[in-house]
Biotite code that builds the C-alpha atoms (Angstrom):
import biotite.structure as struc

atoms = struc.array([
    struc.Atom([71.583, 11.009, 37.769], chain_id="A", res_id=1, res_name="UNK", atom_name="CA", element="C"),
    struc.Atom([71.141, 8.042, 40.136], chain_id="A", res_id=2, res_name="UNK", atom_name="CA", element="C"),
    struc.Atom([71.777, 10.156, 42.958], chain_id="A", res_id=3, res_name="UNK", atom_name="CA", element="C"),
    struc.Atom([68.884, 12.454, 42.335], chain_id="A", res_id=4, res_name="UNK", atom_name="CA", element="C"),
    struc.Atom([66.226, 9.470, 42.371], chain_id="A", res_id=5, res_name="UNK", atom_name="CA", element="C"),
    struc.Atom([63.461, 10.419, 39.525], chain_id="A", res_id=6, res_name="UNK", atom_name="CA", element="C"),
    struc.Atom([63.192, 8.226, 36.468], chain_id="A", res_id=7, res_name="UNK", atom_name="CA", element="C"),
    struc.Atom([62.501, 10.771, 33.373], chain_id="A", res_id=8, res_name="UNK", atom_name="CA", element="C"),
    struc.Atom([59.535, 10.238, 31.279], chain_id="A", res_id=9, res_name="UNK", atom_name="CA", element="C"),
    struc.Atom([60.795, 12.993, 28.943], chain_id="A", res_id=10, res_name="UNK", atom_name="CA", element="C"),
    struc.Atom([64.484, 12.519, 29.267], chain_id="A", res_id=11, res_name="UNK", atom_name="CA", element="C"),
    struc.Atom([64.862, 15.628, 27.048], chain_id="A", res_id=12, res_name="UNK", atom_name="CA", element="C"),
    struc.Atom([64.210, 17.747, 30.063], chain_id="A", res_id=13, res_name="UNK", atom_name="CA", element="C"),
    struc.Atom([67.045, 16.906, 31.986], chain_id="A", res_id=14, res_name="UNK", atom_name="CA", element="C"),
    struc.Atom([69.529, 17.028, 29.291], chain_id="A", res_id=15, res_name="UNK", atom_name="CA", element="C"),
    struc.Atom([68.560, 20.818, 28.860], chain_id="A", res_id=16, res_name="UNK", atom_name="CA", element="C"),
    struc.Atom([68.507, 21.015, 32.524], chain_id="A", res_id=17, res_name="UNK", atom_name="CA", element="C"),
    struc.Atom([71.907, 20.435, 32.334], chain_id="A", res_id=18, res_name="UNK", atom_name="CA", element="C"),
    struc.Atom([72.753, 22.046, 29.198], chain_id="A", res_id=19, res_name="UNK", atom_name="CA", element="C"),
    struc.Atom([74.934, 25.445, 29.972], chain_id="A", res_id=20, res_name="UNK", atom_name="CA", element="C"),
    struc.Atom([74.549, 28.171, 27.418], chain_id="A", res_id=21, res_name="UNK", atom_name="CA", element="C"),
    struc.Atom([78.658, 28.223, 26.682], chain_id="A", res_id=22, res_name="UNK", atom_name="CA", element="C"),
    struc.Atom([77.484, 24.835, 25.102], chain_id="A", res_id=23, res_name="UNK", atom_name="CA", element="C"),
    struc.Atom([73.777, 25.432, 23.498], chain_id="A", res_id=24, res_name="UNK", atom_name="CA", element="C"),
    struc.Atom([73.103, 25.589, 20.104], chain_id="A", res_id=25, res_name="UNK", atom_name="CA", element="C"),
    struc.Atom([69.660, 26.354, 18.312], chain_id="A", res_id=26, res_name="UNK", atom_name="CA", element="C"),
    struc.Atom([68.624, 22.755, 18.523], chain_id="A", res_id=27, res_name="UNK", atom_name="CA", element="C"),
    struc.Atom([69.856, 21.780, 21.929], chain_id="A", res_id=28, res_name="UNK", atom_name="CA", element="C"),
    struc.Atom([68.829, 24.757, 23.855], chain_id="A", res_id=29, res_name="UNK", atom_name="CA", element="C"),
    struc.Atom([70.075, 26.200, 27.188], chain_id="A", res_id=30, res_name="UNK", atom_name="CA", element="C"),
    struc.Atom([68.758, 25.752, 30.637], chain_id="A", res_id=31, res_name="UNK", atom_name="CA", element="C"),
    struc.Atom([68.101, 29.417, 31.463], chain_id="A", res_id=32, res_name="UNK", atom_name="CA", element="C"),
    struc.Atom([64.579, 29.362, 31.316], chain_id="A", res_id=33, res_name="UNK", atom_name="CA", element="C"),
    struc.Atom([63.971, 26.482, 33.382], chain_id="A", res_id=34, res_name="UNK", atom_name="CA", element="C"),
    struc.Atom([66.318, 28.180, 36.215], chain_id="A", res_id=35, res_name="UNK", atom_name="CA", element="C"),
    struc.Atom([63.676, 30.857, 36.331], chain_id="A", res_id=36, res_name="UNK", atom_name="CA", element="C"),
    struc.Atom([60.921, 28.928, 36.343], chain_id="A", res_id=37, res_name="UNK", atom_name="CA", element="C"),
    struc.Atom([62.815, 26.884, 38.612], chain_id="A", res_id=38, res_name="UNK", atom_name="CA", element="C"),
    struc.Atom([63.578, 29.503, 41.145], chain_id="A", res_id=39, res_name="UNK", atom_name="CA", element="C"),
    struc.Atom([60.014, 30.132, 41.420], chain_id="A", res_id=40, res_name="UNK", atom_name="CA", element="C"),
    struc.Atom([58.757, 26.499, 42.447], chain_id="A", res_id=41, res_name="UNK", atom_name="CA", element="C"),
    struc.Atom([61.926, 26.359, 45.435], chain_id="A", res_id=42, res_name="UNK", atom_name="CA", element="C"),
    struc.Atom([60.355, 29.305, 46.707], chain_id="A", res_id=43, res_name="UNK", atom_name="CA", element="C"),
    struc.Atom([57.024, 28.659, 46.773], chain_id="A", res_id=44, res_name="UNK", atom_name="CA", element="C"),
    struc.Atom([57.947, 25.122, 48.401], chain_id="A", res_id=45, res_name="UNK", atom_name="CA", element="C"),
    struc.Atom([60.783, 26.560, 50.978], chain_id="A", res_id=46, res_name="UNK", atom_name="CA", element="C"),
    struc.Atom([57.693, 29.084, 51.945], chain_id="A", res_id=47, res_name="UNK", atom_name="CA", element="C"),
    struc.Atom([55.469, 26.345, 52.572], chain_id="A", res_id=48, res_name="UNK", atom_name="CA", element="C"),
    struc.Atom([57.870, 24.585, 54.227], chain_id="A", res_id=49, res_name="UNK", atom_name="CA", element="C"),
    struc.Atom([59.210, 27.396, 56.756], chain_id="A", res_id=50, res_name="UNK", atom_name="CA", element="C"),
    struc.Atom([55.407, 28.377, 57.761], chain_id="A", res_id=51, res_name="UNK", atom_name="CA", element="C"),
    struc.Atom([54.480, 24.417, 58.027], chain_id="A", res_id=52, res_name="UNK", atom_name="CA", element="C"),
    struc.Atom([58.340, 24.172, 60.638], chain_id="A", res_id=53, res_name="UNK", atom_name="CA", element="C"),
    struc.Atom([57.576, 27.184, 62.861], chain_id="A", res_id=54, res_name="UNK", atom_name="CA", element="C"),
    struc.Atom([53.551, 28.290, 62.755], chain_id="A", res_id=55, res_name="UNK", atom_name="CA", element="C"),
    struc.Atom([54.762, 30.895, 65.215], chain_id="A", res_id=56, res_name="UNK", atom_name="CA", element="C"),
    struc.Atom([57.454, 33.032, 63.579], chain_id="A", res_id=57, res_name="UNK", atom_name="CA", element="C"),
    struc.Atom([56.478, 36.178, 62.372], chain_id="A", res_id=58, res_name="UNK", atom_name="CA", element="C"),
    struc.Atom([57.541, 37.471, 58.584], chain_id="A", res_id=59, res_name="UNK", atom_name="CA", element="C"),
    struc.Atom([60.247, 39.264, 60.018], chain_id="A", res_id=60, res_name="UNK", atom_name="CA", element="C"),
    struc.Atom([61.827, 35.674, 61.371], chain_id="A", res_id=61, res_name="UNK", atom_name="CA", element="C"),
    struc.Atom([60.694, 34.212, 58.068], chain_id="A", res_id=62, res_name="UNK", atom_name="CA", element="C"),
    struc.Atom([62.130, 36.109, 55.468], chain_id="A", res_id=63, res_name="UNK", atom_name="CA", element="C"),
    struc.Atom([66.083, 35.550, 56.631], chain_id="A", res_id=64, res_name="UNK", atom_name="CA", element="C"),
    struc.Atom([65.448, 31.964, 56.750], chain_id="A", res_id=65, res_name="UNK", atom_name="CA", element="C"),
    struc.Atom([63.668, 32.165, 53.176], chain_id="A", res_id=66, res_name="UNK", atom_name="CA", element="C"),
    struc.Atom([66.172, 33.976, 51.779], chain_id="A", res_id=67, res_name="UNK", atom_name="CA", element="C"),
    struc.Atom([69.295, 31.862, 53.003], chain_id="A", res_id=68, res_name="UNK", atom_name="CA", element="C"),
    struc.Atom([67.839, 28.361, 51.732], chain_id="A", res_id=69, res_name="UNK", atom_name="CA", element="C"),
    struc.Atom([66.833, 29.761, 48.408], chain_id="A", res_id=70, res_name="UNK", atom_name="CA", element="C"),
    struc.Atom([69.955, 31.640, 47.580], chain_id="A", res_id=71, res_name="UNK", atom_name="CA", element="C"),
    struc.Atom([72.586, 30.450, 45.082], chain_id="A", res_id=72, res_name="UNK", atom_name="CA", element="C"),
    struc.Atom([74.979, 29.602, 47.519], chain_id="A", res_id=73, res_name="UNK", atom_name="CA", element="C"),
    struc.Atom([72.829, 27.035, 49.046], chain_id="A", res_id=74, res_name="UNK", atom_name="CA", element="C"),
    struc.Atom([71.457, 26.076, 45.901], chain_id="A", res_id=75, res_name="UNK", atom_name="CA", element="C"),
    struc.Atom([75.059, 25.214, 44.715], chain_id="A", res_id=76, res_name="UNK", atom_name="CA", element="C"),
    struc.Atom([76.068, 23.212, 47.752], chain_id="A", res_id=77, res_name="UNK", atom_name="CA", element="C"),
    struc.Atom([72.766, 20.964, 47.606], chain_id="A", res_id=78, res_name="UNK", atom_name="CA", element="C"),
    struc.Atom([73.839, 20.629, 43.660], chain_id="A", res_id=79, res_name="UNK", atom_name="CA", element="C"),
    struc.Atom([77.536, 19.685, 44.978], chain_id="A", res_id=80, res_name="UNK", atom_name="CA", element="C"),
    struc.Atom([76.076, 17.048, 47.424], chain_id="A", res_id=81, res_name="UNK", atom_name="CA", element="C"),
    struc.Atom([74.366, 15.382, 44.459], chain_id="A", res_id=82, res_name="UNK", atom_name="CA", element="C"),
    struc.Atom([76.992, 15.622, 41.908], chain_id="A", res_id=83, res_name="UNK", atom_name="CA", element="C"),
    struc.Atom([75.254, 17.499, 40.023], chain_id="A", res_id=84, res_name="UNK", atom_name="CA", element="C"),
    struc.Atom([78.327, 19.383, 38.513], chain_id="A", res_id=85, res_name="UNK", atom_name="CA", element="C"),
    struc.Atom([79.892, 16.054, 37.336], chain_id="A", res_id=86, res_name="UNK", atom_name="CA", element="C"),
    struc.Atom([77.095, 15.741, 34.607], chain_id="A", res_id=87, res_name="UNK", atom_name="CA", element="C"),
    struc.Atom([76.589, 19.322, 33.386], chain_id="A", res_id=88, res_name="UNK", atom_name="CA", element="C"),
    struc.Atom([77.190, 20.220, 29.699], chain_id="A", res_id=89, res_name="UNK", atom_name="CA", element="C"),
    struc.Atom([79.587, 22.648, 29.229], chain_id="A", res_id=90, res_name="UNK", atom_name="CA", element="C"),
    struc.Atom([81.794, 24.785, 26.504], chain_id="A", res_id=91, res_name="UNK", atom_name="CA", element="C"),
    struc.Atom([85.273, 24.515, 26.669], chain_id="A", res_id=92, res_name="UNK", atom_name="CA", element="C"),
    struc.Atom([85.915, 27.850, 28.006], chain_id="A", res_id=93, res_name="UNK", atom_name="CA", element="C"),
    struc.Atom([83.761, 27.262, 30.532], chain_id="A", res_id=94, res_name="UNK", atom_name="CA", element="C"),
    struc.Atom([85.001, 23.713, 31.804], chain_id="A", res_id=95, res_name="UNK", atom_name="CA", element="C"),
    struc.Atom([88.514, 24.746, 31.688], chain_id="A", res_id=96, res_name="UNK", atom_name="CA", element="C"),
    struc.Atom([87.599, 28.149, 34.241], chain_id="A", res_id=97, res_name="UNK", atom_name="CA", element="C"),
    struc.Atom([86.507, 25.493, 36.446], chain_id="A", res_id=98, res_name="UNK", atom_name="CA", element="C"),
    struc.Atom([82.692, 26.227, 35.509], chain_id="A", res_id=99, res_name="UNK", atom_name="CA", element="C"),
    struc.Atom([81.744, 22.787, 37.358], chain_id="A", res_id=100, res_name="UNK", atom_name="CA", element="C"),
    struc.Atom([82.677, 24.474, 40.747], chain_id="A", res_id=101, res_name="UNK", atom_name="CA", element="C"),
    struc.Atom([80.908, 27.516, 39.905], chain_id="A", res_id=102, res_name="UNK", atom_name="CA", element="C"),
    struc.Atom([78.512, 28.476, 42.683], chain_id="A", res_id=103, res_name="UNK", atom_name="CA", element="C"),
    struc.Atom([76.382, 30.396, 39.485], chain_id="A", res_id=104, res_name="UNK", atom_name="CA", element="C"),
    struc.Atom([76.273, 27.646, 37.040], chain_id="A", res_id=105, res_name="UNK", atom_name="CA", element="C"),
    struc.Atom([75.617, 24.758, 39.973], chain_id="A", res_id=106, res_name="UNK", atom_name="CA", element="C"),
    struc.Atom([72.945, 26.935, 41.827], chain_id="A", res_id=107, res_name="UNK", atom_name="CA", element="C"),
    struc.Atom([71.366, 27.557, 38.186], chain_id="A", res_id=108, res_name="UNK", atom_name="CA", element="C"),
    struc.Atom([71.240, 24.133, 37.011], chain_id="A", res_id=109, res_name="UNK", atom_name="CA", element="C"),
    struc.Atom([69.777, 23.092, 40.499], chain_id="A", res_id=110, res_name="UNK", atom_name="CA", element="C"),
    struc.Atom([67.164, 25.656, 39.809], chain_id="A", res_id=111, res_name="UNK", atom_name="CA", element="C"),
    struc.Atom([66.566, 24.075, 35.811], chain_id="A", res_id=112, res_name="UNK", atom_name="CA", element="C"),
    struc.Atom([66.665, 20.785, 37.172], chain_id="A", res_id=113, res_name="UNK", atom_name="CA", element="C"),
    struc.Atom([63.759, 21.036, 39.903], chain_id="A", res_id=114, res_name="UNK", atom_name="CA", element="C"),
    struc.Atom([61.847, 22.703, 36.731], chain_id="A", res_id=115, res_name="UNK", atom_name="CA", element="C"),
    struc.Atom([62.625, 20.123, 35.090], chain_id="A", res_id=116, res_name="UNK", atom_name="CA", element="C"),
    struc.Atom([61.215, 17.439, 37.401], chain_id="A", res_id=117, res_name="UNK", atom_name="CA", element="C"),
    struc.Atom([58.533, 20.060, 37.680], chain_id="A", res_id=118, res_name="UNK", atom_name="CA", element="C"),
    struc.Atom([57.297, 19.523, 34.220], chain_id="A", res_id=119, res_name="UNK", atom_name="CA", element="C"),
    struc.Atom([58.235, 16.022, 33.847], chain_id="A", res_id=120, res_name="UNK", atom_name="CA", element="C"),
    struc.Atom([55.843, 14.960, 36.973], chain_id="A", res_id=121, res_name="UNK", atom_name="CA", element="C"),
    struc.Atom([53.900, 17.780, 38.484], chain_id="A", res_id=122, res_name="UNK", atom_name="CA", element="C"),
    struc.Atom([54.430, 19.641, 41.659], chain_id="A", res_id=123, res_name="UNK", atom_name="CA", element="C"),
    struc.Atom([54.632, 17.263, 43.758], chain_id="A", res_id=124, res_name="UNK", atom_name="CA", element="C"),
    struc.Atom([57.590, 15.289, 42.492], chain_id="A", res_id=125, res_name="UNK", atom_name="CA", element="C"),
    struc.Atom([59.558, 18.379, 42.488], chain_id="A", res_id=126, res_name="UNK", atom_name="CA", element="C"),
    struc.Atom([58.468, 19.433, 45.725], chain_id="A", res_id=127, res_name="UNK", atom_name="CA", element="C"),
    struc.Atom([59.356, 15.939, 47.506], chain_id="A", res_id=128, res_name="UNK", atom_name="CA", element="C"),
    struc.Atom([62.609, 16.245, 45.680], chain_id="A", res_id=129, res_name="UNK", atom_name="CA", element="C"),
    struc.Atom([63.294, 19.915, 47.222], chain_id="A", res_id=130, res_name="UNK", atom_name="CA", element="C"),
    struc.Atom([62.642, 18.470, 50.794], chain_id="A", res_id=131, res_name="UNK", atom_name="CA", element="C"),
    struc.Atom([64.480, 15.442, 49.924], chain_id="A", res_id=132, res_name="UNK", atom_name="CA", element="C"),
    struc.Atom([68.080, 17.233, 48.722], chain_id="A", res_id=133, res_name="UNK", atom_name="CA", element="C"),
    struc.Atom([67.564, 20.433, 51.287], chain_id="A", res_id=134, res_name="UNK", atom_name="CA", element="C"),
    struc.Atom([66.832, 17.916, 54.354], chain_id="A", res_id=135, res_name="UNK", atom_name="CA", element="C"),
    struc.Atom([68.138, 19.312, 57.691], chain_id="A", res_id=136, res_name="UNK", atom_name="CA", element="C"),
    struc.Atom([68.973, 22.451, 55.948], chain_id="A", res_id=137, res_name="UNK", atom_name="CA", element="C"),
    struc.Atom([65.501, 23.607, 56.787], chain_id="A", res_id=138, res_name="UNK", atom_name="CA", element="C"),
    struc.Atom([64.952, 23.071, 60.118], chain_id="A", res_id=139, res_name="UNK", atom_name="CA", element="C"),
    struc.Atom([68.637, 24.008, 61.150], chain_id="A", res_id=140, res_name="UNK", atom_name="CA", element="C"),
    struc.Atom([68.640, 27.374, 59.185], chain_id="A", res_id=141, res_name="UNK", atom_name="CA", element="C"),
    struc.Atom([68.715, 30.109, 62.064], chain_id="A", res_id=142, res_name="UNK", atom_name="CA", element="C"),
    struc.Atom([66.110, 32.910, 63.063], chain_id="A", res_id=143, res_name="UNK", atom_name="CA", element="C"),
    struc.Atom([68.337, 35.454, 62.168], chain_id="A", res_id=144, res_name="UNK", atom_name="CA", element="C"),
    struc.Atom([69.877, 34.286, 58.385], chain_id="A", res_id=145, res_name="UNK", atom_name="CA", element="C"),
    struc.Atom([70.760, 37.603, 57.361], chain_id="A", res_id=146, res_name="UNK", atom_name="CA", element="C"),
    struc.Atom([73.824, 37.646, 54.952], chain_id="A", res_id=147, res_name="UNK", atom_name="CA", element="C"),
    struc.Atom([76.827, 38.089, 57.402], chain_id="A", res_id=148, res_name="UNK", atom_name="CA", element="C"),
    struc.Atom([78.263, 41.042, 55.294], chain_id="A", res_id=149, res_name="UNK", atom_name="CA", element="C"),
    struc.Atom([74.648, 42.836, 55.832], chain_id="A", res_id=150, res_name="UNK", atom_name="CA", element="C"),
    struc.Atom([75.461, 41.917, 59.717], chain_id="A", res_id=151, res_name="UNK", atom_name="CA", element="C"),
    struc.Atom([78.723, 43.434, 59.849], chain_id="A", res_id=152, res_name="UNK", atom_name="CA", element="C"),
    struc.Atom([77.679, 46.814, 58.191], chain_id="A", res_id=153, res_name="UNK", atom_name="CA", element="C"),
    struc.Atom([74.794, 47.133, 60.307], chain_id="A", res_id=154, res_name="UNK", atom_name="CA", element="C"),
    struc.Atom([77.101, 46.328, 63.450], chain_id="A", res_id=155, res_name="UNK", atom_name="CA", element="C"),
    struc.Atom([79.424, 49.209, 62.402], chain_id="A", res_id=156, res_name="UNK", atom_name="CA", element="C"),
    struc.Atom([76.535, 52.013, 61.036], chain_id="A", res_id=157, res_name="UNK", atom_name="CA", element="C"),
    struc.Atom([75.021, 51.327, 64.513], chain_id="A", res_id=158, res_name="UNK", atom_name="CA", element="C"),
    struc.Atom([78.663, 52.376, 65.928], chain_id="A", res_id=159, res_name="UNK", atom_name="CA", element="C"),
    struc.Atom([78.776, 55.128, 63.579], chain_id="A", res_id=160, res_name="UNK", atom_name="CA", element="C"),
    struc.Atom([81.357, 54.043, 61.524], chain_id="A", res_id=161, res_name="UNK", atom_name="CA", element="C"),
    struc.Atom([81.539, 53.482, 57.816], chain_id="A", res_id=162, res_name="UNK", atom_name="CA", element="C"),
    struc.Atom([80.510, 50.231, 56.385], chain_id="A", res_id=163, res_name="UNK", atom_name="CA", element="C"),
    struc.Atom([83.627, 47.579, 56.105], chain_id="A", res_id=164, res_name="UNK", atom_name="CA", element="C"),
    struc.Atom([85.675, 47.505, 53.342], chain_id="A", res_id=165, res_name="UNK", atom_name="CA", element="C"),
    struc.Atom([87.096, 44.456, 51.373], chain_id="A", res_id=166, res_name="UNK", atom_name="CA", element="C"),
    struc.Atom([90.021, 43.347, 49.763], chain_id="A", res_id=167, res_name="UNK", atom_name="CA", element="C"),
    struc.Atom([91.623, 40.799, 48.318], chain_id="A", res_id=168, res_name="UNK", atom_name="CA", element="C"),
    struc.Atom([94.989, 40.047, 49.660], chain_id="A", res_id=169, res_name="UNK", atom_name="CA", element="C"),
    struc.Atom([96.138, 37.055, 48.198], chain_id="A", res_id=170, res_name="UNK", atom_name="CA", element="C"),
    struc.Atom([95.078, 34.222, 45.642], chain_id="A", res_id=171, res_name="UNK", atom_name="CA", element="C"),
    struc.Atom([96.376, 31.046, 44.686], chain_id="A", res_id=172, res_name="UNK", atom_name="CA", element="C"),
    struc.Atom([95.738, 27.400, 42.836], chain_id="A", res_id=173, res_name="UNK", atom_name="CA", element="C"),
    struc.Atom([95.250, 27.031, 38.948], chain_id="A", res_id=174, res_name="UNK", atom_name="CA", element="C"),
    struc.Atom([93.840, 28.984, 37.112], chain_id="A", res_id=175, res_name="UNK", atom_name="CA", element="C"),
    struc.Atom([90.713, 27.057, 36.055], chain_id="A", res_id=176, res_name="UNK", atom_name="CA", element="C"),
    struc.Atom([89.911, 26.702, 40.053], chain_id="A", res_id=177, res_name="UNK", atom_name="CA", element="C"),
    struc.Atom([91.836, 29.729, 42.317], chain_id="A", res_id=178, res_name="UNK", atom_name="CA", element="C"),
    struc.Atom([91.213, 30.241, 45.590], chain_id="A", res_id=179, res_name="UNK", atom_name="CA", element="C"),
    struc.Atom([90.918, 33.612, 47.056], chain_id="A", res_id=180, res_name="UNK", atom_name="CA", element="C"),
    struc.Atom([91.843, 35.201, 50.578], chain_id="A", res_id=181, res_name="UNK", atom_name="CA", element="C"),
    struc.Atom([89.999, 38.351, 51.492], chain_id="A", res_id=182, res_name="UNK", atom_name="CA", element="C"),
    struc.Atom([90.454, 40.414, 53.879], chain_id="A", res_id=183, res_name="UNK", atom_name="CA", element="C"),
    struc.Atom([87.534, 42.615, 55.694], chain_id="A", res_id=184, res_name="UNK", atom_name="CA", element="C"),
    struc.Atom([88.509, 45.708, 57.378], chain_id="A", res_id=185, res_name="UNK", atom_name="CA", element="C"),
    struc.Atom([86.569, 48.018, 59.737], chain_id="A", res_id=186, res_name="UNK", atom_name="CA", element="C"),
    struc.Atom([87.076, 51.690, 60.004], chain_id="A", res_id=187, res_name="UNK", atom_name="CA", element="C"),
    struc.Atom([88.460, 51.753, 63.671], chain_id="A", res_id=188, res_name="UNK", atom_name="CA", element="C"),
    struc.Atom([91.036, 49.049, 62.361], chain_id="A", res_id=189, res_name="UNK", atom_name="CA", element="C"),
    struc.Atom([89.304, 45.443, 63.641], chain_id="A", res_id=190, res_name="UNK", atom_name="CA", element="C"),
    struc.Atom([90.014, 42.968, 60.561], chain_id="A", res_id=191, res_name="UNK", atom_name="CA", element="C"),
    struc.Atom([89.958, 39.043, 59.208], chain_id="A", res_id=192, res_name="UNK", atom_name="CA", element="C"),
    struc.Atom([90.596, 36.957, 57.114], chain_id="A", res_id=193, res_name="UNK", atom_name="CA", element="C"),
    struc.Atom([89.334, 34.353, 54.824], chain_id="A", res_id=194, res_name="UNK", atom_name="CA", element="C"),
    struc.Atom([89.715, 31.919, 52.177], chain_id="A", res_id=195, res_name="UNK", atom_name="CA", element="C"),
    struc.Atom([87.475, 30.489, 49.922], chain_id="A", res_id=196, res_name="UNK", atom_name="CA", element="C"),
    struc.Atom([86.784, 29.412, 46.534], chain_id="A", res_id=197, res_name="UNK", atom_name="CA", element="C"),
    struc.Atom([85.323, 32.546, 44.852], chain_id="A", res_id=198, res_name="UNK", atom_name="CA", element="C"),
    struc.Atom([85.846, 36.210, 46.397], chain_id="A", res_id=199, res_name="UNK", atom_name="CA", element="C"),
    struc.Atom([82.068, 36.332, 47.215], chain_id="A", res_id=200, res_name="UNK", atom_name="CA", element="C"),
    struc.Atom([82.203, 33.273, 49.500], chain_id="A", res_id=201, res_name="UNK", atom_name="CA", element="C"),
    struc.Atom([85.582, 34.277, 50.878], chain_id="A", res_id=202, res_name="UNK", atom_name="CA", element="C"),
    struc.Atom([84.186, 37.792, 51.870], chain_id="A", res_id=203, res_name="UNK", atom_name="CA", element="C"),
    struc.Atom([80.882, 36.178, 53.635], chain_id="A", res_id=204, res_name="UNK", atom_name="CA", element="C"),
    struc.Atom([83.407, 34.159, 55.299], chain_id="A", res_id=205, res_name="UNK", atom_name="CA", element="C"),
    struc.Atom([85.778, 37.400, 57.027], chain_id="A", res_id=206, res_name="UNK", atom_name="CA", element="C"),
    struc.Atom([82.609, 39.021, 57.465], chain_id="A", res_id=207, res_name="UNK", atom_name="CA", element="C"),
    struc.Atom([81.444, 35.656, 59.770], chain_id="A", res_id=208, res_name="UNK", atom_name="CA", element="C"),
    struc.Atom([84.685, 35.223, 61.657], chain_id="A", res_id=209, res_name="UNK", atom_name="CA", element="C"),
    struc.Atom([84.911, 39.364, 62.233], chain_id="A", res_id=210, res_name="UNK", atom_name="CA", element="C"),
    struc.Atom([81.531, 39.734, 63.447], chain_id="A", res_id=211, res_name="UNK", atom_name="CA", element="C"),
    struc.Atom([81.615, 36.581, 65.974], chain_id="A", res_id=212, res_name="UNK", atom_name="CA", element="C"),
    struc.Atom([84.794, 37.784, 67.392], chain_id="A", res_id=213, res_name="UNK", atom_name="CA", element="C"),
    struc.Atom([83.488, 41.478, 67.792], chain_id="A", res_id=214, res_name="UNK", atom_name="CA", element="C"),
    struc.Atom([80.282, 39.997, 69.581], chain_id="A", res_id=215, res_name="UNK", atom_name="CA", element="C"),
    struc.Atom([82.073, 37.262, 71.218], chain_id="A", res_id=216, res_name="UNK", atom_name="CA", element="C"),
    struc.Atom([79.861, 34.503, 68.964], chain_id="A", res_id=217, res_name="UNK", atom_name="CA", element="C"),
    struc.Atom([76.883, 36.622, 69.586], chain_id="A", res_id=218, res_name="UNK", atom_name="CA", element="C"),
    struc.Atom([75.401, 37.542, 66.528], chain_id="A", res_id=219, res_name="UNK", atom_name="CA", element="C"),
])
């Protein structure tokens, strides 16, 4: 784990940092509890580090921002930028369902690993590590970070018509990694398309491209 930059003093914690629970056993146990205590240190330093960028927003321009750079989306892409799903310790089930591309089992480990680092060197280490992988992604995430599917519905209630509905249309690759088109659909017939990697990404995606073409990039 080159990449990631912090010489272990218990090496022990990494490997169950990385350890998936398709693979533990009861003496080489699962990462699971370090995501949750891991989810807990990106927030608190993601809070600090949101109130320390903008001393002016209010909690209301906060909380979007918060909750897009802690989500497991964005968790998984910082793991992908580190290779972090190269290294993870898998079953067999799970490696051959493409469970290294997994936006739930890289965000998770990303989580476990920052707890890791957490109890291998204190706060601080994990905390310049957090700033370190997220980078730009904090300053560049935008006032208003709301999940573009929570966009769109509000965009249609507020036109009284029911929220969007999705579907998917089409799908396609191996088995062990698929990729998925969905299709969003309003009720007075506006629609769009998307593909992706998993159907959740795929419907974030329509949702995006729908609602910037309905508000001509306005959002």
């Amino acid at each position: 784990m080159a990449r990631i930059g912090h010489p272990f003093a218990k090496p022990e914690l990494l490997l169950r940092a990385l350890t998936h629970a398709s693979i533990s056993s009861p003496t080489r146990p699962d990462n699971q509890r370090l995501e949750f205590l891991g989810d807990r240190v990106l927030g608190l330093v993601m809070a600090d580090a949101l109130l320390a960028a903008d001393p002016a927003a209010s909690e209301g321009q906060l909380a979007p921002r918060f909750n897009a750079l802690v989500r497991k989306e964005t968790c998984a892409d910082v793991a992908r930028d580190c290779g972090l799903g190269d290294v993870l310790k898998l079953g067999r089930s799970e490696m051959l369902s493409g469970g290294r591309r997994k936006d739930a089992l890289l965000g998770d480990a990303m989580e476990a690993l920052i707890a890791a680092i957490y109890l291998d060197a204190g706060f601080d280490a994990a905390r310049a590590l957090i700033l370190r992988l997220w980078g730009d992604r904090i300053g560049a995430v935008k006032s208003d970070a709301r999940d573009p599917k929570t966009s769109l519905q509000e965009w249609a209630q507020a036109r009284a018509q029911q929220p969007p509905s999705y579907m998917e249309v089409a799908r396609s690759g191996p088995d062990h990694a698929p990729m998925f088109t969905v299709e969003v659909r309003l009720q007075s017939g506006e629609a769009d398309r998307a593909t992706a990697r998993s159907k959740r990404i795929a419907e974030q995606m329509a949702a995006t491209a729908l609602l910037a073409r309905l508000t001509g990039g306005l959002t």
